[in-house]
Each structure stands twice: as structure tokens, then as C-alpha cells.
C-alpha positions in Angstrom: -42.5 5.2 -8.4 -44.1 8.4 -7.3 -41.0 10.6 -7.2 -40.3 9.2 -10.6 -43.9 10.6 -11.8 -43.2 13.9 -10.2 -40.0 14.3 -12.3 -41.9 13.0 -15.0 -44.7 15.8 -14.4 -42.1 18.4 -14.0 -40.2 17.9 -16.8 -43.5 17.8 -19.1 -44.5 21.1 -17.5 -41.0 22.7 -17.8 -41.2 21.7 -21.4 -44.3 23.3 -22.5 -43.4 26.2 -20.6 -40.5 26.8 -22.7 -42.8 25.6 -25.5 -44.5 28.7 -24.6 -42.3 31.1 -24.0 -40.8 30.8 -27.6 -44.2 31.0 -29.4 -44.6 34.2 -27.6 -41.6 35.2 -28.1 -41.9 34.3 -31.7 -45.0 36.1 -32.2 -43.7 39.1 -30.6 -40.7 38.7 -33.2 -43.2 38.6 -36.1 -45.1 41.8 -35.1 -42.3 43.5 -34.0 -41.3 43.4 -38.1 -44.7 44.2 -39.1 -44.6 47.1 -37.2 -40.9 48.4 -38.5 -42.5 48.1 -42.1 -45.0 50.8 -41.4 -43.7 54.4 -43.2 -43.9 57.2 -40.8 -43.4 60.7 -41.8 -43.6 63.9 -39.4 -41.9 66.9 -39.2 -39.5 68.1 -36.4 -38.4 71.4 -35.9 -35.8 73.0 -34.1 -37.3 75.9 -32.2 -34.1 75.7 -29.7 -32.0 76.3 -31.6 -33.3 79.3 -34.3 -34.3 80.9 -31.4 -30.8 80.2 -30.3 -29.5 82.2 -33.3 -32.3 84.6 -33.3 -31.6 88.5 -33.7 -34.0 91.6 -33.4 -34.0 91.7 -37.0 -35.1 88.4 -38.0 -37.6 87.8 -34.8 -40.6 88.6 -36.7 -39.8 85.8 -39.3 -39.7 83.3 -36.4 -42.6 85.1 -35.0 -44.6 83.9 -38.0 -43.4 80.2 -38.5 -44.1 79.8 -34.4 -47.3 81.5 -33.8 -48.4 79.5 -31.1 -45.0 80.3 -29.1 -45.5 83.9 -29.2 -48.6 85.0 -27.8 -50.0 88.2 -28.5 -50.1 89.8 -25.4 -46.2 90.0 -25.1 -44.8 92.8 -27.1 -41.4 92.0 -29.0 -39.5 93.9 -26.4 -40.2 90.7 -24.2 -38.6 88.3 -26.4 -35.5 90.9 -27.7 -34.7 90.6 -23.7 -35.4 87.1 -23.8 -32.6 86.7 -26.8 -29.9 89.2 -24.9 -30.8 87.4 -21.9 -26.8 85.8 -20.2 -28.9 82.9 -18.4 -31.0 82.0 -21.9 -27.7 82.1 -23.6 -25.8 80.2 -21.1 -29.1 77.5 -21.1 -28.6 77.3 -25.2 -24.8 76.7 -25.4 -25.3 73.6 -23.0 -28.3 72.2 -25.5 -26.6 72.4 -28.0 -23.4 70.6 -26.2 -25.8 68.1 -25.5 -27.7 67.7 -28.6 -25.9 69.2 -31.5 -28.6 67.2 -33.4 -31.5 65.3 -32.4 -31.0 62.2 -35.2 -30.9 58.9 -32.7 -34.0 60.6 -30.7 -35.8 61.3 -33.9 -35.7 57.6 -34.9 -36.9 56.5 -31.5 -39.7 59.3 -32.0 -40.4 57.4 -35.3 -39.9 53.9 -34.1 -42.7 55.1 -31.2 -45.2 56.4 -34.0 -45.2 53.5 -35.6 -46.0 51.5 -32.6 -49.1 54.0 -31.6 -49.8 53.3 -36.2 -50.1 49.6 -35.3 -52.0 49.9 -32.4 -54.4 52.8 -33.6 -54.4 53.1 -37.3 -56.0 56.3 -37.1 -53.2 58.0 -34.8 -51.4 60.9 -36.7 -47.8 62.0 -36.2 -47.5 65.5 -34.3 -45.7 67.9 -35.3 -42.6 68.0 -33.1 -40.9 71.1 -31.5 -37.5 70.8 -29.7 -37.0 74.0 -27.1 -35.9 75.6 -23.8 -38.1 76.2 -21.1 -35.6 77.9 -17.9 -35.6 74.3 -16.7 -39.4 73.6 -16.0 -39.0 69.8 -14.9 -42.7 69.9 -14.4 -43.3 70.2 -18.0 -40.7 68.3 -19.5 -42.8 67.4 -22.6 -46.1 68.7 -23.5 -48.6 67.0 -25.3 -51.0 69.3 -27.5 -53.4 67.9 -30.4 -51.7 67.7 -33.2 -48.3 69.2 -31.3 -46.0 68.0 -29.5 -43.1 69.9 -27.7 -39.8 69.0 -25.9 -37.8 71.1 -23.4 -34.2 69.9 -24.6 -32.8 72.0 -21.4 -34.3 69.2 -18.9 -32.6 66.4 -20.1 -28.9 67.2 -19.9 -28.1 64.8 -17.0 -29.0 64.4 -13.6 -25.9 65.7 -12.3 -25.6 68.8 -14.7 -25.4 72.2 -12.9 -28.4 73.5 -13.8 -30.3 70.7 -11.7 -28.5 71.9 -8.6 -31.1 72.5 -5.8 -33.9 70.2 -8.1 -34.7 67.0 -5.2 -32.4 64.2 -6.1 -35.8 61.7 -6.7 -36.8 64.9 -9.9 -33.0 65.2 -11.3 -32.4 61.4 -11.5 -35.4 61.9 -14.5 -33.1 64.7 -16.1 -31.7 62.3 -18.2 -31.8 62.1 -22.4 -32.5 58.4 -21.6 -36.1 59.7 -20.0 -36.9 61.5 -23.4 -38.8 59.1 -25.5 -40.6 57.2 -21.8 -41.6 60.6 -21.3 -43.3 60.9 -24.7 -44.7 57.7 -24.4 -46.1 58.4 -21.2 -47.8 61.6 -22.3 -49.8 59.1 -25.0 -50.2 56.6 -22.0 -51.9 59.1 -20.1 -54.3 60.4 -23.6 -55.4 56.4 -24.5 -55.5 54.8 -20.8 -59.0 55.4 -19.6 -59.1 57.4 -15.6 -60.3 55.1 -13.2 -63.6 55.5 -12.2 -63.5 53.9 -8.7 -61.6 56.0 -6.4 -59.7 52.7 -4.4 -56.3 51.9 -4.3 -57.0 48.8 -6.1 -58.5 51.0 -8.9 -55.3 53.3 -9.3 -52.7 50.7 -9.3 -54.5 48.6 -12.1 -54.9 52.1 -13.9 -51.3 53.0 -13.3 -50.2 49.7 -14.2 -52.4 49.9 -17.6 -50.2 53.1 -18.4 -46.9 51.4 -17.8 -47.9 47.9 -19.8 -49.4 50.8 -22.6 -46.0 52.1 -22.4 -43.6 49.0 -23.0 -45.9 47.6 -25.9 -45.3 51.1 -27.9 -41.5 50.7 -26.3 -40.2 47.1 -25.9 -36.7 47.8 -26.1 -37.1 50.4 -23.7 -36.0 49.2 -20.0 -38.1 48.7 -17.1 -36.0 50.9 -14.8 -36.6 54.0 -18.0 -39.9 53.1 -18.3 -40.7 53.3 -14.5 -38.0 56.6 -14.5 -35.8 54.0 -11.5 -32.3 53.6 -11.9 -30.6 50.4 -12.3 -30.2 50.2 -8.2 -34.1 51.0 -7.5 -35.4 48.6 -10.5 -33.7 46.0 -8.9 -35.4 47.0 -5.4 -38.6 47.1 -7.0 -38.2 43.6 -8.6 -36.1 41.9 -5.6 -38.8 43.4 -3.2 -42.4 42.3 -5.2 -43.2 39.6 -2.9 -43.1 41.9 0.1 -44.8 44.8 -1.0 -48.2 42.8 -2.4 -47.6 41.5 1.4 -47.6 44.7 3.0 -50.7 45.5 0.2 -52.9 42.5 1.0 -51.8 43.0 5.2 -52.7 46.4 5.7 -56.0 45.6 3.6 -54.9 48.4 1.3 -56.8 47.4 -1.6 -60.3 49.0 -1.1 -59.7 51.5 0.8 -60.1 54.8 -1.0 -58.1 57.2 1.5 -56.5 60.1 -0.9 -53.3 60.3 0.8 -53.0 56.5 0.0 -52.0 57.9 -3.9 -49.6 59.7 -2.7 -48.0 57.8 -0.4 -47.7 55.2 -3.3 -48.2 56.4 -6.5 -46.6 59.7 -6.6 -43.2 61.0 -7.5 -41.0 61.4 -4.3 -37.5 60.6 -2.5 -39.1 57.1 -1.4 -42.6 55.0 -1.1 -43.7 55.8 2.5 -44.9 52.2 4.0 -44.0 53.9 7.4 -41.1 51.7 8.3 -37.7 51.4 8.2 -37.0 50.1 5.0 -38.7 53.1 3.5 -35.3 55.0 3.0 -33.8 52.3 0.8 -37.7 52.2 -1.4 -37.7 54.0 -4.9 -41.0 56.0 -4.6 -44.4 55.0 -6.8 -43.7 51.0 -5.9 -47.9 50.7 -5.9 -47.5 52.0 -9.6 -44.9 49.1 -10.2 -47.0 46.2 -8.5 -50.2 47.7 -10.8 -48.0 46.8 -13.8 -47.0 43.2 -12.8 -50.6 42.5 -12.3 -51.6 43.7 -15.8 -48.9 41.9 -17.6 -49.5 38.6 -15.9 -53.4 39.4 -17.3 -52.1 39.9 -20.2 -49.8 36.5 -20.4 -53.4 35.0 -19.5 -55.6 36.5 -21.9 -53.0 36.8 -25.0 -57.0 36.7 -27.1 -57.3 40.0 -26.0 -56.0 43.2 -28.2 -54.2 46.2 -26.3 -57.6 48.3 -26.4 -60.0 45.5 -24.9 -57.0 45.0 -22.6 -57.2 49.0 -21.5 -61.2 49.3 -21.4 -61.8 46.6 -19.4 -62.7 47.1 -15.9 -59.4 47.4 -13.4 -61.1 45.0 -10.6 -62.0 42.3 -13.2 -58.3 43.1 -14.8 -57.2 42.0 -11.0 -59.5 39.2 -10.4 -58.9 37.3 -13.3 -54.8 37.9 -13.3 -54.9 35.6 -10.6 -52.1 37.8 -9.7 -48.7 35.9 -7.3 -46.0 38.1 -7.1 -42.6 37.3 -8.7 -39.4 36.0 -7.6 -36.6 38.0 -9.4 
């Protein structure tokens, strides 16, 4: 009689939480098509390529439509040597192999704005500016008021020959793929509040903020783009969740405000350093992925709340009331 009422339960349970999962779902449907009816206008220009086919002659015409890319203090000479220059040319020849136009990325630009429309009515569209920077990976994108500019010449692969030398961990990023994350991320980084504690609790539930910012403006973006993984270290990430909240809550991690905690798991590099022998086979920045499990399973809980409550509220109330249990993938 018991077991029977345990299948009973289980099955009622497993019912409403498909129930569930297909109102969300449903609702997500509905605002994803409210969202593609928004018009969005902006203008994108090619700086990459006129400079490309720029001569002496024409330089102060270019000079005057791109102000803001030719600073004062350099005379002309600088940028005539810039033009003749073999590696500039080389460096435009394989952009414009790789991007002969920018069509497909100028959609998913749009398809983004309208996202950051829904979500803040009052966001305006930048003005967009495709160029070449002599492969600054730092600065792939650059986010400046109402501008917003693209290096094209650090996104032609991760195994393209001008990355030779670049770490492995940077150059898997160097990918076309990493383009529109990389935009997103830049807006993450304007509309996600800094933490003002300085624990690692506080910096995962801020990092995770930024990455659960980034998938509502992209949702058919994946999770390994999003977090800038490949397919091999997503899976890591998500086969491995249960064991690193472990190692987390273990070392009593969570308050302890140690700086070179951040960079041990939140910053870019060949692996997360737990300091032990699986660290080799870790994608780097894993406290960055626990962060965002914790805000979306907030988030599943608190579905009243809009993205911008979500964002403001405080990161260790965000934590204490996920009720946060790590996933089994």
C-alpha cells in the first residue's frame, strides 16, 4: 500500500513538473515573439574595409567621416605608413576572406538590440564600427557611449596563423562564434551592478548575474559560447557541478575574501587552479559557471521577479534564497 502511494506521489510530482516546464517554456515562446516584433534600426559601418581600400588621396575624406579614429596628435604621415604597411595589408586580405560581408552578424547584432529594447525600453542602438586592430585580443570589442566597435582581425579562428604564440585558453575565443557573446558581455558588464562585498560568495553571484544577463538577451546562444568553453570543457563544467560546489562549501571558500581567490577562479586562464590533480583537465573561470547555476535556479524560483529586480538585488540574499543543489547533467 505504501509503495503504491509513493508511485502515486511520484507520478503526480513528475506530472506537474512537466506541467511546469511547458508553461515556462510557453511563456518564454510568447516573449520570445514579442520581442522579434520590435523594429530596430542602427547603422554599421565598415571602417575595415575603406581603410582597406584607402589611398593618400582620399585619407582626409575618411579622416572626416571617422574623427574619433584619427586623433589629432598623429600627423597623416602616420596613417599613409599605416595604409603601405605589408603586415596591415596582409591582416586586411584575411578579414576580408573571413568576412566579405558582415550580414548574418548584423542580424544577430539586431536580434541582441532588440533583446536589451525589451528589457530597457530606453536603450539606444550604437553606432557600429567593424575594424583591425594588429590582433589586440585584449580589446576584442569596445564598448563606448553611443559607439560600439569590433576588431574583425581577432575572430578569424582559433587556429588561424596570426594567433600563433597567443595561449591556447585566449585563441580558443578567436572565434566568429565569440562575436555577438562578446558584445553581449560588454552590455553585461554596463547593466550588472559591481559587487560591493569583496567575498568569493559576492563575485560568483555577480559573475553569474552577468552570464544569466547574457543568455536572456541571447537564448539561442550556447552555454559553452556564452561561457567562451568549447564543447569538451562545457561538458566538464556541467558533468563536474556537483564536485566543485563540494570543493566550494569544503574549503569554506565562500566568505573568504582573499584576492587571489578571483583569480584562481574567476579569471581567464589554461585551467581553474583547485590545486589538485584534476586541475589540468578544468576549463578555467568554473567559480564564474557555478555563480550562473545559482542565479538561474533563483530565477526558476522567483519567475515574479523582472530581469532588473533580478540584477539589483543583493548577491547573498540572491544565494540564500536559490536554495541552490547542484545539478546532475
Amino acid at each position: 500500500m505504501i509503495h503504491q502511494l509513493n508511485l502515486m506521489l511520484k507520478k503526480r510530482w513528475y506530472l506537474l513538473f512537466i506541467f511546469g516546464v511547458v508553461l515556462g517554456c510557453q511563456k518564454e515562446s510568447k516573449t520570445e515573439k514579442e520581442i522579434a516584433k520590435i523594429p530596430i534600426s542602427f547603422q554599421l559601418d565598415r571602417f575595415d574595409r575603406e581603410f582597406a581600400q584607402a589611398t593618400v588621396k582620399n585619407l582626409p575624406e575618411l579622416r572626416e567621416k571617422y574623427p574619433f579614429l584619427f586623433p589629432k596628435k598623429y600627423a597623416d604621415s602616420v596613417w599613409v605608413n599605416k595604409i603601405e604597411d605589408s603586415v596591415q595589408q596582409e591582416i586586411n586580405r584575411e578579414v576580408h576572406r573571413k568576412f566579405p560581408d558582415f550580414d548574418e552578424e548584423k542580424e544577430e547584432l539586431r536580434d541582441l538590440f532588440r533583446h536589451l529594447t525589451f528589457y530597457y525600453p530606453h536603450f539606444d542602438p550604437p553606432r557600429v564600427i567593424t575594424m583591425t586592430s594588429y590582433v589586440d585580443y585584449l580589446h576584442r570589442v569596445v564598448l563606448s557611449d553611443s559607439l560600439l566597435f569590433i576588431s574583425l582581425d581577432n575572430f578569424l579562428g582559433s587556429d588561424h596563423k596570426f594567433y600563433k604564440g597567443i595561449p591556447r585558453y585566449f585563441s580558443e575565443r578567436l572565434n566568429a562564434s565569440q562575436i555577438i557573446p562578446d558584445v553581449a558581455a560588454k552590455y553585461a558588464r554596463y547593466y550588472v551592478p559591481r559587487p560591493k562585498k569583496r567575498s568569493f560568495l559576492s563575485y560568483m553571484v555577480y559573475y553569474g548575474k552577468r552570464l544569466y544577463f547574457e543568455e536572456k538577451m541571447l537564448p539561442k546562444t550556447s552555454a559553452a559560447d556564452l561561457m567562451g568553453y568549447t564543447d569538451k570543457e562545457i561538458k566538464w563544467a556541467q558533468s563536474n557541478e556537483k564536485h566543485i560546489w563540494s570543493f566550494f562549501v569544503e574549503e569554506d571558500l565562500l566568505y573568504k575574501t582573499d584576492p587571489d581567490l578571483r583569480k584562481r577562479f574567476f579569471n581567464i586562464g589554461p585551467f581553474t587552479k583547485f590545486g589538485l590533480t584534476l586541475d589540468n583537465d578544468s576549463p578555467s573561470q568554473l567559480g564564474r559557471y557555478i555563480g550562473w547555476q545559482i542565479v538561474k535556479q533563483f530565477a526558476d524560483k522567483h519567475k515574479d521577479l523582472s530581469l532588473q529586480e533580478l540584477l539589483q538585488l543583493n548577491n547573498k540574499t540572491l544565494f540564500e534564497e536559490s536554495n541552490y543543489k547542484p545539478r546532475s547533467h
